[in-house]
C-alpha positions as YAML, in Angstrom:
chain: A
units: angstrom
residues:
- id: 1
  name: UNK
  ca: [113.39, 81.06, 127.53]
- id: 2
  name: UNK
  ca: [112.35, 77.85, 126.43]
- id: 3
  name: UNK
  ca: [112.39, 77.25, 122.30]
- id: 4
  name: UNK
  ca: [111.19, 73.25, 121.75]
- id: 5
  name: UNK
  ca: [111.28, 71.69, 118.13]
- id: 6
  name: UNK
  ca: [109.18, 69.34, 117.08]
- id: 7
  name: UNK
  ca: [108.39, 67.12, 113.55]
- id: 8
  name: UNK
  ca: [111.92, 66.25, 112.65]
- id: 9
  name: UNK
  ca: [112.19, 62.41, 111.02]
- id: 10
  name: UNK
  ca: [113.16, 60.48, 108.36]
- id: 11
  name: UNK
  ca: [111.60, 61.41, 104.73]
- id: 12
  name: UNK
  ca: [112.30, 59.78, 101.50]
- id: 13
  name: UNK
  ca: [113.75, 62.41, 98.71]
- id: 14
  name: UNK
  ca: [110.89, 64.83, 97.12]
- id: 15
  name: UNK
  ca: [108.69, 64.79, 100.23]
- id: 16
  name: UNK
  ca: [107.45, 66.91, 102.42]
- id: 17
  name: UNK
  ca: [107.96, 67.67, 106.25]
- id: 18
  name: UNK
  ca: [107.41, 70.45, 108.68]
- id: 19
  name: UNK
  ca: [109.05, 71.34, 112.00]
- id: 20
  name: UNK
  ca: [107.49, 73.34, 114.73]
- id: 21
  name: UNK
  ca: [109.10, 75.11, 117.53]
- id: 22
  name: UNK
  ca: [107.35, 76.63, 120.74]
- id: 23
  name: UNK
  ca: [108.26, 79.21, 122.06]
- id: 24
  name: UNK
  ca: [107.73, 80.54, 126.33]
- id: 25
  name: UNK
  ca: [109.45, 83.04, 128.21]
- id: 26
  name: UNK
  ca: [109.74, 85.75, 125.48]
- id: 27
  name: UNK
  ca: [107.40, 88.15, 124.52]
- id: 28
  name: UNK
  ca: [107.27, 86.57, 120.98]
- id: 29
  name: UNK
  ca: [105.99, 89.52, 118.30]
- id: 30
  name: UNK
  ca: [109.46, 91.06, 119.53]
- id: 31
  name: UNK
  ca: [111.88, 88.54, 118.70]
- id: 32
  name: UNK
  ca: [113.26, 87.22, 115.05]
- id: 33
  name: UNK
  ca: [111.91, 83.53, 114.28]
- id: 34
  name: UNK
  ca: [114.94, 81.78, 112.66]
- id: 35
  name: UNK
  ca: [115.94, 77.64, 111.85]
- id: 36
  name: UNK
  ca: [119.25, 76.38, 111.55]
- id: 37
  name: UNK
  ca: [120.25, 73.23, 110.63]
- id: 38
  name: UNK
  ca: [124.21, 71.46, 111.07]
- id: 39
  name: UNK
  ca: [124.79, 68.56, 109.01]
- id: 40
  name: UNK
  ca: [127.64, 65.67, 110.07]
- id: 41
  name: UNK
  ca: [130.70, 67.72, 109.84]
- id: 42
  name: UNK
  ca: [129.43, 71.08, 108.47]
- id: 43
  name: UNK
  ca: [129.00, 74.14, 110.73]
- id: 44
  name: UNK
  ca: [125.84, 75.36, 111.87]
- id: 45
  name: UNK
  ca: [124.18, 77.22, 109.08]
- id: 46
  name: UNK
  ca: [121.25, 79.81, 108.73]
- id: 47
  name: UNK
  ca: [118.35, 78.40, 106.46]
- id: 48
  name: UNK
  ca: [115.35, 80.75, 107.22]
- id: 49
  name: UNK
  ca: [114.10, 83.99, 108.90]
- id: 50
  name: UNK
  ca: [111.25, 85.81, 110.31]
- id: 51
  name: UNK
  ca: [110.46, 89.26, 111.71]
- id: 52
  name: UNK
  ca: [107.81, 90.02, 113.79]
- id: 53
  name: UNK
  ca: [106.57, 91.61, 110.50]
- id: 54
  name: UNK
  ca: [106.58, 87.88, 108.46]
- id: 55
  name: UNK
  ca: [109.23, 89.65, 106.45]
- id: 56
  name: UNK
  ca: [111.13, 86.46, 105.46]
- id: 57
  name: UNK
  ca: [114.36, 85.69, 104.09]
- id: 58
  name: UNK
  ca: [116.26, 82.38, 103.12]
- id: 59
  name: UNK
  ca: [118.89, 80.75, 102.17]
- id: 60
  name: UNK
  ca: [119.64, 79.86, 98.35]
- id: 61
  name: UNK
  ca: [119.72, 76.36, 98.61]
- id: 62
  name: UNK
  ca: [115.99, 76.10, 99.84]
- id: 63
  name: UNK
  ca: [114.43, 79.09, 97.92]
- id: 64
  name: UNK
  ca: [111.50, 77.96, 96.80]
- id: 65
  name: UNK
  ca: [111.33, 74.60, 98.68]
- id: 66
  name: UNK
  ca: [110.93, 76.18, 102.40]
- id: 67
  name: UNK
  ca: [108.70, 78.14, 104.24]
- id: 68
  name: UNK
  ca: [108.92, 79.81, 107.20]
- id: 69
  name: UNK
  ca: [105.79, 81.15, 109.01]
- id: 70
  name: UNK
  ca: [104.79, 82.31, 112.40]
- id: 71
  name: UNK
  ca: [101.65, 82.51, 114.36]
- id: 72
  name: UNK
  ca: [102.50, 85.38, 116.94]
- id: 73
  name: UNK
  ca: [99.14, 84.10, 119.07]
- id: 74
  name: UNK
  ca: [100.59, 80.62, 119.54]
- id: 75
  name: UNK
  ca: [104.15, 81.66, 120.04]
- id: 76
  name: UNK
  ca: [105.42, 79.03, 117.28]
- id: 77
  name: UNK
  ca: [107.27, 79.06, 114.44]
- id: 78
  name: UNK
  ca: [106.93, 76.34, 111.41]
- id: 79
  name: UNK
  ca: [109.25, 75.33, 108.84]
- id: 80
  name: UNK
  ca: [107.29, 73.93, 105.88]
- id: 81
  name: UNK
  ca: [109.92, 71.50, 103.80]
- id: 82
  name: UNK
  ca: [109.35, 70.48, 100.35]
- id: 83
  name: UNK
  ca: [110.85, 68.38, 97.80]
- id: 84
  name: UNK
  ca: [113.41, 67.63, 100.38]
- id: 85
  name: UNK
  ca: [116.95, 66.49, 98.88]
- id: 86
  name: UNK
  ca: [119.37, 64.11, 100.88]
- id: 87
  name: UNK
  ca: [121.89, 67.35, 101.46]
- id: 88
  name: UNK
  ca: [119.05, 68.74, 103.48]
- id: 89
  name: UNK
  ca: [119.92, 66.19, 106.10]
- id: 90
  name: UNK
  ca: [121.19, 67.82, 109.56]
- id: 91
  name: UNK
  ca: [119.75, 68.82, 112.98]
- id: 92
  name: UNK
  ca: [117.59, 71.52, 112.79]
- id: 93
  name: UNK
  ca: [117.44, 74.21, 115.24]
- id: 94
  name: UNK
  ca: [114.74, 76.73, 116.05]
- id: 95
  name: UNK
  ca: [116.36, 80.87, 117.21]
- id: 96
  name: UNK
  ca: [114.85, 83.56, 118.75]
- id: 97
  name: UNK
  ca: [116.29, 86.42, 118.47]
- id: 98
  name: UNK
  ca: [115.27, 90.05, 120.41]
- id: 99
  name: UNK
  ca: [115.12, 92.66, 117.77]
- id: 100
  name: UNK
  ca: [115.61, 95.06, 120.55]
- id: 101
  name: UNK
  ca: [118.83, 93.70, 121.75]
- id: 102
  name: UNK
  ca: [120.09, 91.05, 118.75]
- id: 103
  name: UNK
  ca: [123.24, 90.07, 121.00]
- id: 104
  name: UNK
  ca: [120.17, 88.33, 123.01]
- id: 105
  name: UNK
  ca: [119.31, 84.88, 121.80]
- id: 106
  name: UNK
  ca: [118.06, 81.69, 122.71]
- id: 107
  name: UNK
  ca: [118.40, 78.01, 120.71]
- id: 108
  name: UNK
  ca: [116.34, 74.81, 120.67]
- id: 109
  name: UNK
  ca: [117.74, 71.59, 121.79]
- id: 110
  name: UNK
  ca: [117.42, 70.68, 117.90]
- id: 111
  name: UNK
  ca: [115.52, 67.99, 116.08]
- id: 112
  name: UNK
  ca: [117.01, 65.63, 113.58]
- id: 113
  name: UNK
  ca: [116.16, 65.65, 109.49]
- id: 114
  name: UNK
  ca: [116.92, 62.82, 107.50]
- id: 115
  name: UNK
  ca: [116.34, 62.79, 103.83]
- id: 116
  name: UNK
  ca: [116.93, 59.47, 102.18]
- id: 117
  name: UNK
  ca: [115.62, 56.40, 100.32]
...
């Protein structure tokens, strides 16, 4: 399994960026689509899912700033950041999880978010 990020960089507050991650070696429409992100000292926490059914679910902090989307043809996942604050600063990590067998999962290698003037 292979999970590669991509778009991470450094934004100024209120913009916009999106991450990618590619995805090989899975059959994709069977796994859960999830980012991560672990900021300086903070432990690794959940920030967005996806089924194979684009039900989606996030966490409070980004409601309404993030979206999470899949295209199950290109085996990718996107995370679509807006009116990005400094706290949303971290590494950002793309999951796949099998909704077969959730104990399986695989992680990206991560991609780095910086928010700041």
């Amino acid at each position: 399994v292979l999970l590669v990020e991509s778009g991470g960089g450094l934004v100024q507050p209120g913009g916009p960026l999106r991450l990618s991650c590619a995805a090989s070696g899975i059959t994709f429409d069977m796994y859960t689509m999830a980012w991560y992100r672990q900021a300086p000292g903070k432990q690794r926490e959940l920030v967005a899912t996806i089924t194979s059914d684009r039900t989606t679910n996030y966490v409070d902090s980004v409601k309404g700033r993030f979206t999470i989307s899949r295209d199950n043809a290109k085996n990718t996942v996107n995370l679509q950041m807006n009116s990005l604050k400094p706290e949303d600063t971290a590494v950002y990590y793309c999951n796949a999880r099998s909704q077969l067998h959730p104990t399986m999962m695989s992680w990206g290698q991560g991609t780095q978010v910086t928010v700041s003037s």
